[in-house]
C-alpha positions, 0 to 999 in steps of 0.5 A: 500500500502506498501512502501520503504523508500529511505535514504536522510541523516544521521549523527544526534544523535536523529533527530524528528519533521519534518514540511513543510513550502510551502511559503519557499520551505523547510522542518525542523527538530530538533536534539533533544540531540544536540538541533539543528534544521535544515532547508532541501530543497528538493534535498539540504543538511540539513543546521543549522538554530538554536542551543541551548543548550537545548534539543530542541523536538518541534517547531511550525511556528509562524508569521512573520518567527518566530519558536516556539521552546521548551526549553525541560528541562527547560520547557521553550517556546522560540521565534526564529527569523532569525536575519540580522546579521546571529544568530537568536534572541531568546526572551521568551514566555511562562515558564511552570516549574510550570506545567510540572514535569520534561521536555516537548516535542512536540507542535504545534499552533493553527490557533487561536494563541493556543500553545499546549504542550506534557508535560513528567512527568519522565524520559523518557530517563530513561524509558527502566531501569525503566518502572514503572517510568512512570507517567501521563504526562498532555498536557499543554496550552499556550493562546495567551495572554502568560498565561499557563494552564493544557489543558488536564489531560485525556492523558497518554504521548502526543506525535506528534499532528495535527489539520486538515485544518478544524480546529475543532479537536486536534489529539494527538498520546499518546505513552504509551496508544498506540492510537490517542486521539482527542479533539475538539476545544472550542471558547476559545482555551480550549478543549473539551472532549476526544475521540478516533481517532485509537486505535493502539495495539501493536504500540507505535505512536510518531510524525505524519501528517495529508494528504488531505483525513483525513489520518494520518500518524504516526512513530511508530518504525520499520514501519511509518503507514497510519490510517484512523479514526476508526483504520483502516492501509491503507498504511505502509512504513517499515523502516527495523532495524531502528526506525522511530521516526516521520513523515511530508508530504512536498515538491512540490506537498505535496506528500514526506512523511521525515522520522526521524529516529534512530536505538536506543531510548538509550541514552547511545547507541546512544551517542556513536554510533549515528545513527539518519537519514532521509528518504523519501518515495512518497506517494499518497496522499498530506499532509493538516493542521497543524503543517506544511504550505502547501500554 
């Protein structure tokens, strides 16, 4: 099934990583250049939860309304806690400077309290300049007892990630590699050996969401696309010019597929002429497991 995606908002420089939090009624997403994440109820307009100054690319649900959030360029994991004074408090989790090369990117935490990371190994701001810059970019471990550890070294850029409700399997979108990798969980929140979920020739998959039947739902620049394991495109949302840079099913029903989206990657470009929006498009099937919460 094809798909007209509606415009919500825009305004943003480089927004991404949306998630769904059913228990609040709200949906998030982060401004990565700004550092800002944003909180969007459905029908409302978006409304700053947190700014750093920092790049900020990823962020998890934590317990008791803590965010998991990444500090991108120093390679730093923070906790964010809405505070009764208005600010949110911000305390440390994890520093991963030791293992990540230049920044990280997307996360996401397991129902175990596992948080994995998307490390970028060059500069990827860069990249369009010099594309032979590009090197392996490991996904990183943070256990829950606070200690850091290489995940996995089997991947080539790791973008968005999802566990299904299971709770068996990592998905990882790889950028560069232009497929879904996926790992299965050991006891002790390390993972197993890769295998492929889709390979996807041609595209350039980037933040993702997983739906009840074991659809996923992956951005990858002028079209958001619904894959099912093996390869197969069932459904396709076509964002037109501009350029879809993830995905999250959310709202009521579960069936609001929020599109990040930019017209350009360049930094350059867009700092002068930002084109970052939201959009949404209804789709069939609701949304299931994680990086969001869906009851």
């Amino acid at each position: 099934m094809r798909y007209k995606p509606d415009l919500l908002h825009e305004g943003f420089l480089f927004p991404e990583t949306p998630r769904w939090h059913a228990g609040h009624g709200t949906f998030y997403f982060c401004d990565i250049d700004r550092g800002e994440i944003h909180e969007l109820v459905p029908r409302g307009r978006p409304r700053l939860f947190f700014k750093s100054d920092d790049l900020v690319s990823g962020f998890a649900f934590g317990k008791h309304d803590e965010l998991i959030v990444t500090s991108g360029t120093r390679r730093k994991i923070v906790s964010v806690r809405k505070s009764i004074l208005g600010n949110p408090t911000v305390g440390p989790i994890a520093d991963l400077s030791q293992l990540a090369k230049f920044g990280i990117n997307d996360l996401i935490r397991s129902t175990r309290g596992d948080i994995y990371v998307g490390s970028v190994a060059f500069d990827f701001m860069a990249f369009a300049d010099d594309p032979t810059a590009v090197r392996p970019s490991p996904l990183l471990r943070v256990a829950p007892d606070g200690s850091t550890s290489i995940a996995s070294a089997d991947v080539n850029f790791p973008n968005g990630m999802a566990i299904a409700p299971d709770a068996r399997r990592l998905l990882v979108a790889d950028s560069l590699d232009q497929c879904v990798y996926a790992f299965a969980f050991n006891a002790d929140g390390s993972l197993g050996a890769r295998t492929v979920f889709a390979k996807l020739p041609g595209e350039m998959p980037d933040g993702v969401s997983l739906d009840r039947d074991g659809g996923l739902w992956i951005a990858s620049h002028h079209r958001v696309i619904r894959v099912v394991e093996g390869g197969t495109i069932t459904d396709e949302v076509d964002m037109g010019t501009t350029r879809a840079t993830a995905c999250m099913l959310g709202g009521k029903d579960g069936r609001t597929l929020l599109i990040t989206a930019s017209d350009s990657h360049d930094r350059r470009i867009i700092r002068q002429n930002p084109s970052g929006r939201l959009f949404q498009a209804g789709v069939t099937v609701p949304g299931a497991g994680l990086p969001s919460i869906y009851s």
